[in-house]
VOLUMMI-247186 format. One record per residue (C-alpha): x, y, z; residue in three letters. Coordinates in steps of 0.02 Angstrom, whole numbers, plus 50000, padded with zeros to 5 digits. Example, Ala and Ser with C-alpha at 12.3 -4.5 7.8 and 13.67 -1.06 7.14 Angstrom:
% residues 2
506154977550390ALA506844994750357SER
% end
This chain:
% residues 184
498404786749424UNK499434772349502UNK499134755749483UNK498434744449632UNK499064724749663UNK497764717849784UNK498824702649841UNK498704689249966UNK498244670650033UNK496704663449953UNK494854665550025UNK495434684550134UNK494314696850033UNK495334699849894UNK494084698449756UNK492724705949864UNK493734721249913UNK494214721949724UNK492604724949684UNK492054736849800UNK493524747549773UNK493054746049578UNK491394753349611UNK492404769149702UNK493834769249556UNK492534768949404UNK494244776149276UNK495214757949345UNK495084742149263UNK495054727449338UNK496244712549313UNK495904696149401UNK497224684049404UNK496064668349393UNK495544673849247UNK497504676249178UNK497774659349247UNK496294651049188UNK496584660249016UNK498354655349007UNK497624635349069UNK496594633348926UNK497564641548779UNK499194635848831UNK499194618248947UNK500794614748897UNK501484630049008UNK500584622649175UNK499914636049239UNK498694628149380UNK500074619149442UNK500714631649596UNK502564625549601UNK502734627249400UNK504064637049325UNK502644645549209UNK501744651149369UNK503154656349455UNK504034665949324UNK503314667749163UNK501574674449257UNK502234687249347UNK503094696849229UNK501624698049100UNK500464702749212UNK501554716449263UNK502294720749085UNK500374719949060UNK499964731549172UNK501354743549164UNK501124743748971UNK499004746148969UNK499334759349084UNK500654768248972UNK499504767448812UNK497784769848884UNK498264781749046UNK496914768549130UNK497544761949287UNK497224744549338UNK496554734549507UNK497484719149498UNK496784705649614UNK497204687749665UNK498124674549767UNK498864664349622UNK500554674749616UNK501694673349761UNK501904689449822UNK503814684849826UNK503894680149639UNK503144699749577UNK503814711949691UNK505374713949580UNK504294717049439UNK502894729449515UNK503504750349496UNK503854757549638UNK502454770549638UNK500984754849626UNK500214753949773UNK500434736849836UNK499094730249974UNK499254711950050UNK497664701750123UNK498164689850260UNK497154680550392UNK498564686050519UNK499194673250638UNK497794664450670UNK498034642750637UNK497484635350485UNK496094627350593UNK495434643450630UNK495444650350465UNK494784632950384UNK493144636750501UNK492954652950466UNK492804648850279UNK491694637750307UNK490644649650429UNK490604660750278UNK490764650350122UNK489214654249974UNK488974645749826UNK489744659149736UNK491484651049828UNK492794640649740UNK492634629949895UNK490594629349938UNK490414613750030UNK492264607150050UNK492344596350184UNK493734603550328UNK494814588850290UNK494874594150101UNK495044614150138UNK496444607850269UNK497474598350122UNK497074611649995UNK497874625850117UNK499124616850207UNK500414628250137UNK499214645750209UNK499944650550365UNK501764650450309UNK501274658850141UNK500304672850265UNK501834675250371UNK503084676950230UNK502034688650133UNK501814698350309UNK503694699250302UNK503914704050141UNK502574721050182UNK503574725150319UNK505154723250234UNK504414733950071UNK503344745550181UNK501624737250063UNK500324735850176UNK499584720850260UNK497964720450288UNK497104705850405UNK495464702950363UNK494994688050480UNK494064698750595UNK493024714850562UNK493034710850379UNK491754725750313UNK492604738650460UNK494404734250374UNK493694735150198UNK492914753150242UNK494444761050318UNK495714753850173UNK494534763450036UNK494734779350128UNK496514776650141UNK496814771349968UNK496014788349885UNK496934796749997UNK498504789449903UNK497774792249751UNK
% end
């Protein structure tokens, strides 16, 4: 069983893919990184995890998740799904094995406008960002579109895939689960 990072810029199907692949992978945990994050937020503040730019987040987040997940698959021969946007793919590709299967969500090279309306096209309560105005999704993303080209670079580069998910979302979602047992 290998080990799949589900990686990418915020609000491109990560945690919805994650689940549906779950559902296929019943042996696999799954590991979202919010929840690491958030975990990591409330019993440690001091290490500053929300903050994107901290050292904590940067470094120290990285390498336990994939200690974590290197280890849990050692002891319990489970496998793991790990999902989320809140690790640079940059900052834990020197720490993921070389036989994970690494998979990258990106919204492709469409503008930040584009993407900011398509969110809101498809937004649901369920979203972190239900009813954001565009001028508030616009400062909260500012940073999208070069974060979605470098981590397009860094696929190419480490032959992980990149997946764009702006258009065709369910089409994409239904060819990458055939592909990924076929890996597996």
């Amino acid at each position: 069983m290998k080990n799949i990072y589900i990686l990418g810029v915020p609000r491109s199907g990560k945690t919805t893919f994650s689940i549906l692949l779950k559902k296929e992978l019943e042996d696999y945990s799954l590991i979202s990184l919010d929840a690491v994050r958030n975990a990591f937020h409330y019993s440690l503040p001091e290490l500053e995890m929300i903050n994107r730019q901290s050292y904590s987040r940067k470094n120290i987040l990285p390498r336990y998740i994939a200690e974590f997940v290197h280890w849990n698959h050692d002891i319990s021969k489970n496998a793991c799904i790990v999902e989320g946007g809140i690790i640079n793919l940059d900052d834990i590709i020197g720490e993921i094995r070389n036989d994970d299967i690494v998979i990258c969500f990106g919204h492709g090279n469409h503008s930040l406008e584009e993407v900011v309306e398509k969110i809101q096209e498809y937004d649901t309560k369920e979203d972190y960002t239900y009813g954001w105005s565009k001028e508030k999704l616009m400062n909260h993303y500012y940073d999208l579109s070069d974060t979605d080209l470098e981590n397009k670079k860094i696929c190419l580069q480490k032959k992980y895939y990149y997946i764009e998910t702006f258009e065709n979302r369910e089409q994409t979602f239904s060819k990458l689960l055939k592909e990924i047992k076929k890996l597996l």
